[in-house]
VEXDREN-2710 file (C-alpha; in Angstrom, 1 decimal):
% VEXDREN-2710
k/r/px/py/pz
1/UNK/0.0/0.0/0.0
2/UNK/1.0/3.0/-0.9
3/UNK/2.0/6.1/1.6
4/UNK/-0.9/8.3/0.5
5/UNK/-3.4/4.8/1.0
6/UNK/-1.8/4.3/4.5
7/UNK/-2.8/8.0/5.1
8/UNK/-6.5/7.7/4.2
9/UNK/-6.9/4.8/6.2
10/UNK/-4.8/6.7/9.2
11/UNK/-7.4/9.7/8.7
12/UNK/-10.2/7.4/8.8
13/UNK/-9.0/5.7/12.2
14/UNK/-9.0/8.8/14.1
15/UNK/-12.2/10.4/14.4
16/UNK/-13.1/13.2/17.0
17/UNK/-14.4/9.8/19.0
18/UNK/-11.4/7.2/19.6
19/UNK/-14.0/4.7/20.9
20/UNK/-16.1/4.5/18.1
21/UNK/-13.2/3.9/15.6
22/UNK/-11.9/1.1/18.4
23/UNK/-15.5/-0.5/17.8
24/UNK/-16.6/0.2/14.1
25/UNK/-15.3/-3.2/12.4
26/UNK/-12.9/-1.9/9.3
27/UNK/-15.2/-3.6/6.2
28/UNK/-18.3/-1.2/7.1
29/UNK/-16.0/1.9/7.2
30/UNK/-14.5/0.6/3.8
31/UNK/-16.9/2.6/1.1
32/UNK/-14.5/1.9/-1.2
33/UNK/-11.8/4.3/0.2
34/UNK/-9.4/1.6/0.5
35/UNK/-8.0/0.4/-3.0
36/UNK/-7.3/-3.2/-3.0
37/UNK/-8.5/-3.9/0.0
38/UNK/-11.1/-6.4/0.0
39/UNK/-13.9/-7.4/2.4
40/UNK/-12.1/-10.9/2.9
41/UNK/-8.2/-9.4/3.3
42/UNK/-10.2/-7.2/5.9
43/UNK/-11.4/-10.3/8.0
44/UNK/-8.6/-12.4/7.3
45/UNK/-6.0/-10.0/9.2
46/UNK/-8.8/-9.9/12.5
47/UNK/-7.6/-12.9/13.4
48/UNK/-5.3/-15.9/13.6
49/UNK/-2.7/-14.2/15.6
50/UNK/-0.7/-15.4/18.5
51/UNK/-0.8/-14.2/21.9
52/UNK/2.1/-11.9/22.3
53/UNK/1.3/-10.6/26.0
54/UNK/4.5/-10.7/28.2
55/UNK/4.1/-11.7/31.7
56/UNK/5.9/-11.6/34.7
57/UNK/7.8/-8.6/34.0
58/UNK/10.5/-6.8/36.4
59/UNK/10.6/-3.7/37.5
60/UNK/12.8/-1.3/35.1
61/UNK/16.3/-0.9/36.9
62/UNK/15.6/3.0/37.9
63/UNK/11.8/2.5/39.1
64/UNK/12.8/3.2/42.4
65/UNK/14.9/6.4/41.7
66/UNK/11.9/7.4/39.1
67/UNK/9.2/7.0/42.1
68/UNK/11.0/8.9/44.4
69/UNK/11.6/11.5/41.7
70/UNK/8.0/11.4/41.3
71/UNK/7.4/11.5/45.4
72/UNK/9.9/15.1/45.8
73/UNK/7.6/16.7/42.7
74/UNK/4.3/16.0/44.8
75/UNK/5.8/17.3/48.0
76/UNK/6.7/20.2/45.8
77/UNK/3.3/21.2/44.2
78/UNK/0.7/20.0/46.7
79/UNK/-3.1/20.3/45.4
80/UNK/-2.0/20.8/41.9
81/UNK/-2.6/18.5/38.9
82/UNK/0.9/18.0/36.8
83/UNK/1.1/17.1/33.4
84/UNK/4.6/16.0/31.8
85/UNK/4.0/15.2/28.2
86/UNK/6.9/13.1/26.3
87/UNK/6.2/15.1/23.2
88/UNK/5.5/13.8/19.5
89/UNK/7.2/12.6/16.6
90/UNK/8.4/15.7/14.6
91/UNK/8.3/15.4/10.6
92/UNK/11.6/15.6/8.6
93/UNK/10.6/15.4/5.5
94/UNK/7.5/14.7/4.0
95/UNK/6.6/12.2/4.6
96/UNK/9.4/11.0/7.2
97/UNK/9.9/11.9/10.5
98/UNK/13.1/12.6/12.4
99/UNK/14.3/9.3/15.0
100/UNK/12.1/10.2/18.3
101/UNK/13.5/11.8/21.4
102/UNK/11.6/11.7/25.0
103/UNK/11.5/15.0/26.3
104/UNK/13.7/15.3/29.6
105/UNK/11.3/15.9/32.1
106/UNK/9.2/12.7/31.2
107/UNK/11.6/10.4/30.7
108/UNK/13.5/11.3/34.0
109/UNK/10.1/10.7/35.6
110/UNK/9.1/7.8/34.6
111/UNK/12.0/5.9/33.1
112/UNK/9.8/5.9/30.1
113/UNK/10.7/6.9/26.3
114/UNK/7.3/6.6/24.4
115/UNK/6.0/8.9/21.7
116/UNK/3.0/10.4/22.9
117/UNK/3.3/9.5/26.3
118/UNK/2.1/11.7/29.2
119/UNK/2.8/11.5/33.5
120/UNK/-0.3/13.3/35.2
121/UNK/0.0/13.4/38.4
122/UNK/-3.4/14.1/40.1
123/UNK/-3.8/15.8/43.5
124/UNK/-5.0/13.9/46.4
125/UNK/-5.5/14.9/50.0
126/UNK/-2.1/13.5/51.2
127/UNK/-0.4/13.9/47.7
128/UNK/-0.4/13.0/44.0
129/UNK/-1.9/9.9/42.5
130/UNK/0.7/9.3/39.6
131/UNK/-0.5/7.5/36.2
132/UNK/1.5/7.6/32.8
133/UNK/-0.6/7.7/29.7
134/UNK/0.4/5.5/26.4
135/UNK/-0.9/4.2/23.6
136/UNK/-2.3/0.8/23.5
137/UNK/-0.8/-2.3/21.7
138/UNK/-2.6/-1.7/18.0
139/UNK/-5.9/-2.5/17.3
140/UNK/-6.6/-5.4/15.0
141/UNK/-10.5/-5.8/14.9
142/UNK/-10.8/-1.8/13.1
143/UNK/-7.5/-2.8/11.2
144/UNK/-5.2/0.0/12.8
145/UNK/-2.6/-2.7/13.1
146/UNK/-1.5/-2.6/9.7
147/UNK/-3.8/0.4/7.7
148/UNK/-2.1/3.0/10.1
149/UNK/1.1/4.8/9.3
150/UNK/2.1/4.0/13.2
151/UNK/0.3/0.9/13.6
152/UNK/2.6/-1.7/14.9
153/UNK/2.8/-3.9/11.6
154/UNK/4.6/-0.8/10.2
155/UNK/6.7/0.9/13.4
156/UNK/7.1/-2.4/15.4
157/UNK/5.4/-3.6/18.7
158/UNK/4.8/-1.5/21.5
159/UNK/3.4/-2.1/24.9
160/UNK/0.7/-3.0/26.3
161/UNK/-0.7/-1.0/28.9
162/UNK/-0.2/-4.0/31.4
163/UNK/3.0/-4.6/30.6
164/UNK/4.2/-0.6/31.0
165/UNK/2.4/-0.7/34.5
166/UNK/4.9/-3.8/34.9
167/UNK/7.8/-2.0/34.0
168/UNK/7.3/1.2/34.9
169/UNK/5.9/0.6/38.1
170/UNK/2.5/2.9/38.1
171/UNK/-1.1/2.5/36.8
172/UNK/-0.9/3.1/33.2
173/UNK/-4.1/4.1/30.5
174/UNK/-5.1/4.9/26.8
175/UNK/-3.7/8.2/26.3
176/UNK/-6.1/9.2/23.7
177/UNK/-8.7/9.4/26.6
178/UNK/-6.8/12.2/28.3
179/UNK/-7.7/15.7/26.5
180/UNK/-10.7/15.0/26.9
181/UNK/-10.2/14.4/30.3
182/UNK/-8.0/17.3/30.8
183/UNK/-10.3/19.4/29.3
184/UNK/-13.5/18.3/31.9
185/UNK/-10.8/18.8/34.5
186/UNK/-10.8/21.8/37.4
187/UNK/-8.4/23.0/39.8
188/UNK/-5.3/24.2/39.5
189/UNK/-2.2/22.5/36.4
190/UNK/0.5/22.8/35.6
191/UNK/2.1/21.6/32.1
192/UNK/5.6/21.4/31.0
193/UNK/5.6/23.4/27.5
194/UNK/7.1/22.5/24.0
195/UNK/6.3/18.9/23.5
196/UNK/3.1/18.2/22.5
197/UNK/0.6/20.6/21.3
198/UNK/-2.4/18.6/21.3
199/UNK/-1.9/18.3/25.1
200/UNK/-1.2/22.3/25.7
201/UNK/-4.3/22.7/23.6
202/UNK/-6.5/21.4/26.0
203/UNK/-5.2/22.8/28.9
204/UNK/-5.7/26.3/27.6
205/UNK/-7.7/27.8/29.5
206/UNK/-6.6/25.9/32.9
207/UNK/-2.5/26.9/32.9
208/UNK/-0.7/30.2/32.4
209/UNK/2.9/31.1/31.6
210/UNK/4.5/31.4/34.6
211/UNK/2.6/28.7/36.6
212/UNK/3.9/26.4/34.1
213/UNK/7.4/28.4/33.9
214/UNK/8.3/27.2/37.5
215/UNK/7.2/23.4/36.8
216/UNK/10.2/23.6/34.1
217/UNK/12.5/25.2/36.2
218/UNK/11.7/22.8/39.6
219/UNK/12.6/20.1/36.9
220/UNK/15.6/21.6/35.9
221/UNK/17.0/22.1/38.9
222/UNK/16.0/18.9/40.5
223/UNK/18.3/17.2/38.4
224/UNK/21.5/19.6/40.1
225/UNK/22.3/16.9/42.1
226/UNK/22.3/12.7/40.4
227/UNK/21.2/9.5/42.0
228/UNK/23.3/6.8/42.3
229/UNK/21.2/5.4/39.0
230/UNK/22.4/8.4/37.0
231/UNK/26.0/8.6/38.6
232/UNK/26.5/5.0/37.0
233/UNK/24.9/6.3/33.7
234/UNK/27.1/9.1/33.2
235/UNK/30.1/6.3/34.1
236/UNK/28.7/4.2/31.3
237/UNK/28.7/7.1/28.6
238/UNK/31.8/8.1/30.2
239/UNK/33.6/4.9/29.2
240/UNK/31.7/4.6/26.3
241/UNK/32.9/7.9/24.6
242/UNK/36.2/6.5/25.8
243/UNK/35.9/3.3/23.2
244/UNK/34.7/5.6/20.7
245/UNK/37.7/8.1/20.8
246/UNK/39.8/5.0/20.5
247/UNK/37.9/3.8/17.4
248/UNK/38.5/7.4/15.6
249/UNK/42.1/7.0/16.5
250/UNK/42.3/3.8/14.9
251/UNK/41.1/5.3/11.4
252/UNK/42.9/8.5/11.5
253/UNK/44.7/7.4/8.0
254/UNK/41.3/6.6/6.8
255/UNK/40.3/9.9/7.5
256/UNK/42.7/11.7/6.0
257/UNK/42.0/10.1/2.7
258/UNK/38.3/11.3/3.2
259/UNK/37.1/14.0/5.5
260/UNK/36.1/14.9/8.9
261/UNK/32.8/12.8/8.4
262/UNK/35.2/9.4/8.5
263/UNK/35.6/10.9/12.0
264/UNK/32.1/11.6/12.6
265/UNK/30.8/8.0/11.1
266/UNK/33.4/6.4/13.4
267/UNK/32.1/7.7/16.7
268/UNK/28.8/7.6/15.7
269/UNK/28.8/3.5/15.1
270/UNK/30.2/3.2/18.8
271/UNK/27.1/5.1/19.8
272/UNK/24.8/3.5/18.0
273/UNK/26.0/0.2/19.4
274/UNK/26.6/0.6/23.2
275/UNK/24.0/3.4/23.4
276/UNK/21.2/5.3/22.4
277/UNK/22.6/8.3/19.9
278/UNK/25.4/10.2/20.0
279/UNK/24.3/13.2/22.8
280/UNK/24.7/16.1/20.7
281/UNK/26.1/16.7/17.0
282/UNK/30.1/15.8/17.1
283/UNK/32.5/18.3/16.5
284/UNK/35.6/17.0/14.6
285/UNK/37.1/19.4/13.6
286/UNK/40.2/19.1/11.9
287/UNK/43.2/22.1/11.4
288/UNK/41.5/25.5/11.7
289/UNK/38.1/24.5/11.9
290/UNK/39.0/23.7/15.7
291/UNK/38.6/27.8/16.4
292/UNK/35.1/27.0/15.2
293/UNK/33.3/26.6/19.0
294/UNK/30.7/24.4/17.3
295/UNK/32.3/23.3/14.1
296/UNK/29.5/20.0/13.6
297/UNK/29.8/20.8/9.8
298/UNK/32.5/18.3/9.5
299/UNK/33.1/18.2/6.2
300/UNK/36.7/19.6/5.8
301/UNK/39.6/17.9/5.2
302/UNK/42.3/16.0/7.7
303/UNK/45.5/16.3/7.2
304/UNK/48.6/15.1/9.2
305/UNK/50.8/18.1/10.8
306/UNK/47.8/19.5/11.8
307/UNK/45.1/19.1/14.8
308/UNK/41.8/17.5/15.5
309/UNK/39.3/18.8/18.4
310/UNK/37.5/15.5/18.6
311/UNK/33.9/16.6/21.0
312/UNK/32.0/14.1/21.3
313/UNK/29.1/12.0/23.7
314/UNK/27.8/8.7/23.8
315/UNK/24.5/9.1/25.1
316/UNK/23.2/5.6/26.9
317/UNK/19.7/3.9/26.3
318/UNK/18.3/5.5/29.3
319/UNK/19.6/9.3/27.8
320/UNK/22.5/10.3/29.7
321/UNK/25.3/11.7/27.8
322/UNK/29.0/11.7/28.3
323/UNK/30.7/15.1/26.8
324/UNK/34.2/14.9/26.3
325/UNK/36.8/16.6/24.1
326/UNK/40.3/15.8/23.4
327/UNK/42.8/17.7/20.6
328/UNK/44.7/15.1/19.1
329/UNK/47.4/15.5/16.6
330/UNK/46.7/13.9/13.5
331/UNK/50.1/12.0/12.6
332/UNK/50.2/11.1/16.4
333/UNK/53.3/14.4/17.4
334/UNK/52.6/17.9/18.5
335/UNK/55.1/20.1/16.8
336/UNK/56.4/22.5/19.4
337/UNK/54.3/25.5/18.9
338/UNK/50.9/22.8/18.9
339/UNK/52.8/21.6/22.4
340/UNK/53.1/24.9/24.1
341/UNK/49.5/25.6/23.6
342/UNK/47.9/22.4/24.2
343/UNK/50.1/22.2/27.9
344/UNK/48.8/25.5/28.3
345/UNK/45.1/24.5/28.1
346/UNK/46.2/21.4/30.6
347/UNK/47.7/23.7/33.1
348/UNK/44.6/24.9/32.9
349/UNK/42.2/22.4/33.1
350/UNK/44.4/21.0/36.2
351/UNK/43.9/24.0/38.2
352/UNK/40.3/24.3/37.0
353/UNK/39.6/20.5/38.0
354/UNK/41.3/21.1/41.5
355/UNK/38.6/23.8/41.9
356/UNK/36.0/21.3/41.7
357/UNK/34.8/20.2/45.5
358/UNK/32.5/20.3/48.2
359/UNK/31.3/23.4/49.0
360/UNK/33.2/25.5/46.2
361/UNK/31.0/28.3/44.3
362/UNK/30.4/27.0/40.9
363/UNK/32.2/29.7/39.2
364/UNK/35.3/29.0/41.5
365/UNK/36.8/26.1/38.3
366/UNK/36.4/29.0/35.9
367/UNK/38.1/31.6/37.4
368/UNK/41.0/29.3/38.0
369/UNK/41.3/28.0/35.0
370/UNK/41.0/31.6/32.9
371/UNK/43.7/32.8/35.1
372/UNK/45.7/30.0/33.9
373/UNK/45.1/30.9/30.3
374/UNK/45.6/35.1/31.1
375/UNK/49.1/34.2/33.1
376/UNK/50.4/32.1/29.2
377/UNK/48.5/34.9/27.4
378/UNK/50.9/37.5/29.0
379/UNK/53.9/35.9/29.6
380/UNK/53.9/34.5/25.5
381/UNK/53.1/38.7/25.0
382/UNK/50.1/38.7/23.2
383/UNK/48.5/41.4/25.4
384/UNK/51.6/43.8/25.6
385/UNK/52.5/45.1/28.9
386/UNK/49.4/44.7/31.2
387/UNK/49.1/42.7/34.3
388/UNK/47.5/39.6/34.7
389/UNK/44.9/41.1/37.2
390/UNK/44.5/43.8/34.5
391/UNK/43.6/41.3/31.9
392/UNK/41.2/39.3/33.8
393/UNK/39.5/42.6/35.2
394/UNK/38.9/44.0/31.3
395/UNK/38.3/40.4/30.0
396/UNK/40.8/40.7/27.6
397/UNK/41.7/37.0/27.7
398/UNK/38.1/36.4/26.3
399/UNK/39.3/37.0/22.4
400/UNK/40.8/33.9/22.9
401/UNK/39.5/31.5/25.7
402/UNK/35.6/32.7/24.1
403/UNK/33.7/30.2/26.6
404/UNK/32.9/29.3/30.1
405/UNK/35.2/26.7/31.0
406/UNK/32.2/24.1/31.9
407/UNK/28.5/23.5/32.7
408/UNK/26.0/20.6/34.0
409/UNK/25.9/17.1/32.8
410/UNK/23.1/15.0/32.7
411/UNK/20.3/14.0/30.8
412/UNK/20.9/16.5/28.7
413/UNK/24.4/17.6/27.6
414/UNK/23.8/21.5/29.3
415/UNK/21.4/19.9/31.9
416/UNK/19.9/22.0/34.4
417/UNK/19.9/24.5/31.4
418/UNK/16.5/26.6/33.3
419/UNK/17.4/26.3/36.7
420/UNK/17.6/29.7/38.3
421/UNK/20.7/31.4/38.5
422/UNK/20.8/31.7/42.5
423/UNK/20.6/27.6/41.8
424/UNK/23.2/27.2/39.4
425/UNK/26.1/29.6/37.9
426/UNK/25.8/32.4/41.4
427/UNK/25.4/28.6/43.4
428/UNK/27.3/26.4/45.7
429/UNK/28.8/22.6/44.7
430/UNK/27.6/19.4/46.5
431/UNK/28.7/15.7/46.0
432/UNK/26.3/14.2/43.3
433/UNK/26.6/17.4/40.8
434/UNK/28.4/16.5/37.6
435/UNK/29.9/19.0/35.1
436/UNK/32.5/19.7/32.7
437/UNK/35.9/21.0/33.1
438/UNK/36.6/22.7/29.1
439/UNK/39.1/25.6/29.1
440/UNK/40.6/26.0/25.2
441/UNK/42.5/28.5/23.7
442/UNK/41.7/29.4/20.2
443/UNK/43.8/31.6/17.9
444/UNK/41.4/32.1/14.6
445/UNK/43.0/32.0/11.0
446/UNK/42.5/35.7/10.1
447/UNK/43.5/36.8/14.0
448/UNK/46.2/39.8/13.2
449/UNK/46.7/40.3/16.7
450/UNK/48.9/36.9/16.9
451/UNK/52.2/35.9/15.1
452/UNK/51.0/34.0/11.8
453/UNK/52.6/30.8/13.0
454/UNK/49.4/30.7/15.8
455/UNK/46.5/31.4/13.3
456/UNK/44.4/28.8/13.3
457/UNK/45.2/26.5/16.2
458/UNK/42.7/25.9/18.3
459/UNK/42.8/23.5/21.4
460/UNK/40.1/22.2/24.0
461/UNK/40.9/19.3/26.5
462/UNK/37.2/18.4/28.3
463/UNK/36.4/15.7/30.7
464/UNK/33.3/15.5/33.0
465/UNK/33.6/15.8/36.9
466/UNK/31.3/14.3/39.8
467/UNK/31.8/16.1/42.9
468/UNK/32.2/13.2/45.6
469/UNK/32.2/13.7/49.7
470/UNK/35.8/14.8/49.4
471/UNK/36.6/16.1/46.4
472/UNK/35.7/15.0/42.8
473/UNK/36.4/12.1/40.1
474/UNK/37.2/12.5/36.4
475/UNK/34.5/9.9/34.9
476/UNK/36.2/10.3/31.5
477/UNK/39.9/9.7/32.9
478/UNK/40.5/6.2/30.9
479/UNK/41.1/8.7/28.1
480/UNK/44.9/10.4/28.3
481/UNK/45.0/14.1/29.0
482/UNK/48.8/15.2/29.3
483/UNK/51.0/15.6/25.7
484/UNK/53.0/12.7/26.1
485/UNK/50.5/10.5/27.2
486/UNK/48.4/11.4/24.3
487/UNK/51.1/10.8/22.1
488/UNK/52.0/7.2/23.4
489/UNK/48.1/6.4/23.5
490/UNK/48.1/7.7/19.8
491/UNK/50.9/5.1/19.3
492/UNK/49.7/2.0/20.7
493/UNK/46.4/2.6/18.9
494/UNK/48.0/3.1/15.4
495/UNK/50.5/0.4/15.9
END
């Protein structure tokens, strides 16, 4: 059947009444809007199919974390009903639509990773009463199993509501009941925004902006500080990313007989396999491209003498990504000039890593690592006769450092990203936040201001840092950081 067929039929299965189509038996619907579909192919695909119903299932690993998750937003917003949609699949093209994402906030609540999928959380007098809406398994008696574009015969089996209660560990329903539902409903709601219009549409008249604004940021910064279920996760796309890098190195001669998307493929394989997607576009960025901040392009050239700011995450099947970068140099030796610069940004990173503890401000790893790069910036005279303290006081440094050495890690690769400042940048550090340590240096190709032999070197050295009882731990430290460790790891790779 054609696409355009499969869309009649789709149209036709999804009247303004879901429970009529469920019941209205597909050969009296028919009126001859189906070409080649006859009365008896109709019947025939009713019936004789197995019973696929799993039984018996256990408990997704993080149903604990996800119910006390759950537990901390009810205490939060007592008396109010919460609604946490997972959002919809988004079109690409035409007719195709681009590989489906869980928005944070849902899947970090329930563990859960379904299109169309919603949490409501409905008040009670000593709390919330959480159920996560779905779609059904497909129905076979009105034919949506195999006429509709997103009937399982087509997208693959889903689900049954039983079995999600099962796994998920919550009472689950047929989420095409709930607008209607949330339309009849009163009280006060709340809604996280951008995901799924259908639900925001019937919810209009019950939410406002900034009721629904501080849902979003409650979520955001609930997630400052990881469980011990996402600690491991970030370890696991930690040494993921790890393998990956290794891969890239490993093909660097393929690479330069191609293009920076050799580079890209390469890493992107390793996440497909031990994960869910890569967590954000790669940069690999090869020669000058590497004073591009987000150079994800990657279609130049690679060639040996020069160096590659490899940026890259594997993100795991339950969404957290790692985020680490490492400047490599292509035929495996930094020339002097690449040297001085990349120990530079190491210097820095050390002192910006040793920042990172227990009770620090967050902006203490930045400060120390930008002095770091103002105290090489003056002493290699690129900012004439001024003092350091001068320098840092004016910014100066900025032309070439251009970012904040770091941010949160999590779910998302800037987690946290609508947490209040007061929360996050102007906050305080406490075992269980994770971010990354990221000073670089970049001197861009047209840059007058330094001699020519520095135009178009750029250098980043990232790794991601949990903040234990008593200090921190580099989860991305099975990957070498100083010069000549990078250069012997280069070796035994190639060799």
């Amino acid at each position: 059947m054609s696409y355009k067929e499969r869309q009649i039929v789709s149209d036709e299965l999804t009247p303004e009444n879901p429970e009529t189509a469920e019941a209205e038996p597909i050969k009296q619907r028919k009126n001859g809007l189906y070409p080649g579909i006859s009365d008896e192919l109709a019947e025939s695909m009713k019936s004789g199919w197995a019973d696929t119903e799993l039984r018996g299932l256990k408990p997704i690993a993080q149903a604990g974390h996800t119910a006390a998750r759950r537990a901390a937003l009810s205490a939060r917003f007592p008396g109010e009903r919460l609604v946490v949609p997972a959002g919809n699949l988004r079109t690409r093209s035409n007719d195709t639509e681009y590989a489906f994402r869980a928005s944070t906030e849902y899947a970090y609540l329930t563990g859960d990773q379904t299109q169309d999928g919603v949490l409501v959380l409905e008040p009670t007098s000593d709390g919330h009463d959480a159920t996560i809406y779905l779609l059904p398994r497909s129905n076979r008696e009105n034919g949506e199993f195999w006429l509709d574009g997103q009937g399982e015969l087509w997208v693959g089996r889903r689900h049954s509501l039983s079995e999600a209660e099962q796994l998920l560990g919550l009472p689950a329903k047929d989420v095409r009941e709930l607008p209607a539902a949330l339309s009849e409903a009163t009280g006060p709601v709340r809604t996280v925004r951008g995901h799924d219009a259908g639900i925001e549409a019937a919810l209009t008249d019950k939410v406002t902006a900034e009721r629904d604004e501080e849902l979003r940021v409650h979520l955001s910064e609930a997630r400052l500080v990881k469980d011990a279920f996402e600690v491991a996760e970030l370890q696991k796309a930690c040494d993921a990313t790890a393998r990956g890098f290794e891969d890239v190195v490993k093909v660097l001669d393929k690479a330069e007989a191609t293009s920076e998307r050799y580079i890209e493929g390469t890493f992107f394989l390793r996440a497909r396999v031990e994960g869910n997607d890569i967590g954000y576009g790669s940069i690999c960025a090869a020669g000058p491209h590497a004073t591009t901040l987000h150079w994800v392009r990657n279609d130049g050239p690679v060639r040996p003498g020069e160096l590659l700011l490899l940026d890259a995450g594997v993100e795991t099947d339950e969404l957290y990504t790692a985020d680490v970068t490492r400047t490599l140099p292509i035929n495996g030796s930094f020339t002097p000039l690449q040297r001085k610069i990349y120990d530079a940004v190491y210097e820095a990173q050390e002192a910006g890593i040793a920042a990172v503890k227990p009770g620090a401000a967050f902006r203490d790893f930045h400060d120390a690592a930008q002095r770091v790069l103002a105290e090489k910036l003056v002493e290699w005279g690129l900012l004439g006769d001024l003092s350091v303290e001068k320098v840092l006081e004016l910014g100066l440094q900025r032309r070439w450092t251009l970012h904040g050495t770091g941010h949160m890690l999590g779910m998302d690769v800037h987690d946290c990203a609508a947490a209040r400042t007061e929360a996050y940048v102007d906050g305080v550090l406490e075992p269980g936040v994770c971010l990354t340590v990221e000073p670089g240096l970049y001197f861009q190709a047209d840059d007058l201001t330094v001699p020519e032999e520095y135009r178009g070197i750029g250098v980043r050295i990232e790794d991601d840092i949990l903040v234990t009882e008593d200090g921190n731990r580099n989860l991305s430290d099975k990957l070498p950081r100083r010069a000549d460790e990078v250069e012997a790891w280069m070796a035994g790779l190639k060799g």
